[in-house]
N, C-alpha and C positions, 0 to 999 in steps of 0.2 A: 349437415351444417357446413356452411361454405367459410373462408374467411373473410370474405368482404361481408355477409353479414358481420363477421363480429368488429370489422370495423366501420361501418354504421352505427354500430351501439356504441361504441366508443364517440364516434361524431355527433349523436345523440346525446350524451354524457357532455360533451364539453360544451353544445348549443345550448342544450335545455328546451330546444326547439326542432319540432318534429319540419319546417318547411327547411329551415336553414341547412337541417343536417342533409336533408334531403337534396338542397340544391351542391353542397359541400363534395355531397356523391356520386351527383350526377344522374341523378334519377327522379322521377315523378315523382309526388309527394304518396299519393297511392298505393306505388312499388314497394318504397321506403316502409311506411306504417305496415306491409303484408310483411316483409320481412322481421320487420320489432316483433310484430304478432305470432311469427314463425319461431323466434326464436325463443318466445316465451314458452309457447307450443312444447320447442324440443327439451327445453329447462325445468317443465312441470312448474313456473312459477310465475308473478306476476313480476314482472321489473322494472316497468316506468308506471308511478304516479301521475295519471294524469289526471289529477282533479285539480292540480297547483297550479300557478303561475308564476313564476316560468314550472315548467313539470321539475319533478324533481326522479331518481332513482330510489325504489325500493332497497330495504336493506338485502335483498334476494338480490338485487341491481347491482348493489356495491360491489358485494361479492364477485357477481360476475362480472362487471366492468374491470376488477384485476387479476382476473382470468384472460379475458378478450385483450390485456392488455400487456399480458406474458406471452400469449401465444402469438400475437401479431408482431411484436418485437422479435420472436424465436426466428418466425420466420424471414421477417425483412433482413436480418442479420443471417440466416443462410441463404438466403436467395443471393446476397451480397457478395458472400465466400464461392459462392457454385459459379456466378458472372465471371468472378476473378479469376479462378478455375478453367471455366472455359476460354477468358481470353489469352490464360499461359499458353493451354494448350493448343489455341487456335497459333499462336507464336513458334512454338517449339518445330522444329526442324528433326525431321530423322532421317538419320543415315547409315545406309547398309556399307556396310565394307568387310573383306575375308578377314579370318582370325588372325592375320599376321599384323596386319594396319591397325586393325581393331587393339590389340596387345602391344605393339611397339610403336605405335607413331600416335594414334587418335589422340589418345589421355594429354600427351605434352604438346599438341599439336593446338587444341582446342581449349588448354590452359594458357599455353603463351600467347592466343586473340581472346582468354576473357570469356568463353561461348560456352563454357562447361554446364549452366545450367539452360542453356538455350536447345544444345544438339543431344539429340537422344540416340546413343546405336540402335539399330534394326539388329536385334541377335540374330532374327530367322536366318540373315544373310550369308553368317558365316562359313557357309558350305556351299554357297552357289558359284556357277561357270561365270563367267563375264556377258555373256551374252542374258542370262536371267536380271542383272543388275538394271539393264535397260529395261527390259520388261516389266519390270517391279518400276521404273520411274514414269515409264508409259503410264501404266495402269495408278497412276500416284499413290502406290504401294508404298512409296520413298520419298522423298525432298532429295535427298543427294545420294549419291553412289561416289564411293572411295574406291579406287583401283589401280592397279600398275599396267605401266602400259609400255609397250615396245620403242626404243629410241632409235633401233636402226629397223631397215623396210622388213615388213612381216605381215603374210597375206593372212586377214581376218573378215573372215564371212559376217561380218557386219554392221549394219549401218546407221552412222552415230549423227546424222545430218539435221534431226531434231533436239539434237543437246548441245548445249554451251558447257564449254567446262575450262579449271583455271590447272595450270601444272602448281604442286604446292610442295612438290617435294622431288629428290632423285633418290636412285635405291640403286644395285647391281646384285644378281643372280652369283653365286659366287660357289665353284666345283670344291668341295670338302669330301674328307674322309675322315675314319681312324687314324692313329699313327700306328705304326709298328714299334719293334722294343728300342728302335736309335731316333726315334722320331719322326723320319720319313711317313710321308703317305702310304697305308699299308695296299690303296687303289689309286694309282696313276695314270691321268689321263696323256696318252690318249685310248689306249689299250690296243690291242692287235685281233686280227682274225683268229688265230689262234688262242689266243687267252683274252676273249672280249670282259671287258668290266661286267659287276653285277650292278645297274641301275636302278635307282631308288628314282621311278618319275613320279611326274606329274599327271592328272587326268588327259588323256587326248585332243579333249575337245578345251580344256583349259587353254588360258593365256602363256602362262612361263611353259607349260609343252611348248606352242606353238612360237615363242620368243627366242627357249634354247633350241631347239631344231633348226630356226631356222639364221643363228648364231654360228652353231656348229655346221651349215652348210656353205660357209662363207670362210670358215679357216679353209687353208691349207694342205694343210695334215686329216687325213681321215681321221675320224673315232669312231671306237668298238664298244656296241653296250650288250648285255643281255639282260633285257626289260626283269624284274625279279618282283617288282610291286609298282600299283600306280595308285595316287592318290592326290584328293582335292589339294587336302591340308599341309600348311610347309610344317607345322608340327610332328604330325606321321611320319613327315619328310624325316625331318632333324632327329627323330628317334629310332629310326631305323637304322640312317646312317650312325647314328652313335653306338650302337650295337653292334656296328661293324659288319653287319651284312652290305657294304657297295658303298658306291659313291652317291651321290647326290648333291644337285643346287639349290641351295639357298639364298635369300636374303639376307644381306648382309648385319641389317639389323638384330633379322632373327638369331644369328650365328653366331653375332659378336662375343657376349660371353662364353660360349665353350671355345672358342678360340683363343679367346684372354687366358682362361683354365689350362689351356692344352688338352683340352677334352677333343680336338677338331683341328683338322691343318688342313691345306689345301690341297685338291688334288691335281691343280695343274698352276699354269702362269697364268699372270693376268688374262694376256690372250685369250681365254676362256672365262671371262667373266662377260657375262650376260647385262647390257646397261639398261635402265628402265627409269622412267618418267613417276611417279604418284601424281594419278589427276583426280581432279573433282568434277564429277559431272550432276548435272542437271537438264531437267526437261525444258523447253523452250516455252512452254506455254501454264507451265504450274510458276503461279506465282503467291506469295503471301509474306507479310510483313516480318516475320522473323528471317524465311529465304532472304528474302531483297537485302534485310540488315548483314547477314552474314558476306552475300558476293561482295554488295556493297565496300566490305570490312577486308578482300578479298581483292579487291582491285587498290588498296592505297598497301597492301604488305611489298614490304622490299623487295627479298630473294626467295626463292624457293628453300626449303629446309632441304640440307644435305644429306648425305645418308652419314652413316656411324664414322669414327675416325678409321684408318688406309688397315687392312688387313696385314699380316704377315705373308712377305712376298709379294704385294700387290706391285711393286715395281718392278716384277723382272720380265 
């Protein structure tokens, strides 16, 4: 049993005429009467009176006339809700960004333009190199990619020549440690040949590896590490270092509170802050109504968001 038959019966029920309802449906009058005949078939019962004029419905008819007439409603009213369904989601926007953007910037970021029910995170993301970010936008894996990005020169094996993207924010990498029992840094950069720091990195092929390396190749003053852990996440980061196994850079976002605490001081001067960009990227040729709205929303914002208020120390 199809449901255009049972809405036939129904258009039979309101004509009382077998050609009307027939033309009302769009079909031969032929068609129309196999199908009434069908469905009387599948109902074991007889339903149109046709010896009257105009025909009328058997009480077996009535019956099922508000049958065919609960289920055709059921359905026009989810077919209704599933369109709606589909057209949020054809709207929605997802975006990959690492656990630190994702946790401190995204949520206020995406409420103060309004887009909270627009932008979906990509959680797979939160563990990926910067170089997978583009690959997942290639493959329209994503609508946008969140990341931080190097403010002074930093050579990066790749090539971002098919994505548009807006800066929406600044950040800095910022050298923390424990404190010891007067407060001082219990790891101070820059350390020596002889007693090199315990470093708390980043993955190799990551962006902040590649950002503080080549930060620190541009001071002055040598520094001394001896690698102890590398990892994607600046959480790992921040809990290792709070443990006071070494130093480590963070984000200043991420940091801010256990340096409000005095959980975290830093481990060097300014000088050694690492300065970085938050951009938003996109592919050049994925386009869709929710994307467009968002860049759109993206080109009239003022200033870029700043990063957190000045660290302890950050002036010297």
């Amino acid at each position: 049993m199809e449901i255009r038959w049972l809405e036939d019966f129904i258009a039979l029920a309101r004509t009382r005429h077998f050609s009307r309802a027939a033309d009302e449906q769009n079909v031969t009058q032929p068609t129309f009467s196999r199908r009434i005949k069908l469905l009387e078939e599948e109902m074991g019962a007889t339903l149109v009176n046709r010896q009257t004029l105009p025909l009328s419905l058997t009480p077996a008819g009535e019956e099922f006339l508000q049958l065919c007439e609960q289920v055709t409603d059921r359905v026009r009213l989810t077919r209704e809700r599933i369109q709606r369904l589909t057209e949020e989601q054809a709207r929605r926007v997802l975006i990959a960004a690492p656990q630190s953007l994702l946790s401190h910037l995204l949520p206020d970021w995406l409420r103060t333009l309004g887009l909270e029910e627009l932008v979906v995170p990509y959680l797979r993301a939160t563990s990926w190199l910067l170089a997978d970010y583009f690959q997942a936008l290639e493959r329209n894996e994503c609508d946008l990619a969140l990341c931080y990005w190097p403010v002074e020169r930093c050579e990066l094996d790749l090539d971002t020549s098919a994505f548009h993207y807006r800066i929406i924010g600044e950040e800095r990498l910022v050298p923390l440690s424990v404190a010891d029992d007067v407060g001082r840094p219990r790891f101070l950069l820059p350390g020596s040949r002889r007693s090199p720091l315990p470093l708390m990195a980043y993955h190799p092929r990551g962006l902040l590896s590649s950002a503080i390396a080549a930060h620190l190749a541009r001071q002055p003053e040598a520094s001394h590490f001896n690698i102890v852990n590398e990892s994607i996440q600046t959480t790992n980061v921040k809990e290792l270092v709070g443990l006071g196994y070494g130093v480590g850079w963070l984000p200043q976002r991420v940091a801010q509170k256990a340096l409000d605490d005095g959980h975290l001081v830093r481990a060097g001067e300014a000088r050694w802050d690492v300065p970085l960009e938050i951009r938003l990227y996109r592919h050049r040729n994925r386009q869709h109504s929710g994307l467009e709205a968002l860049w759109d929303r993206l080109d009239h914002m003022e200033m870029p968001l700043s990063s957190l208020s000045s660290l302890p120390g950050a002036s010297s």
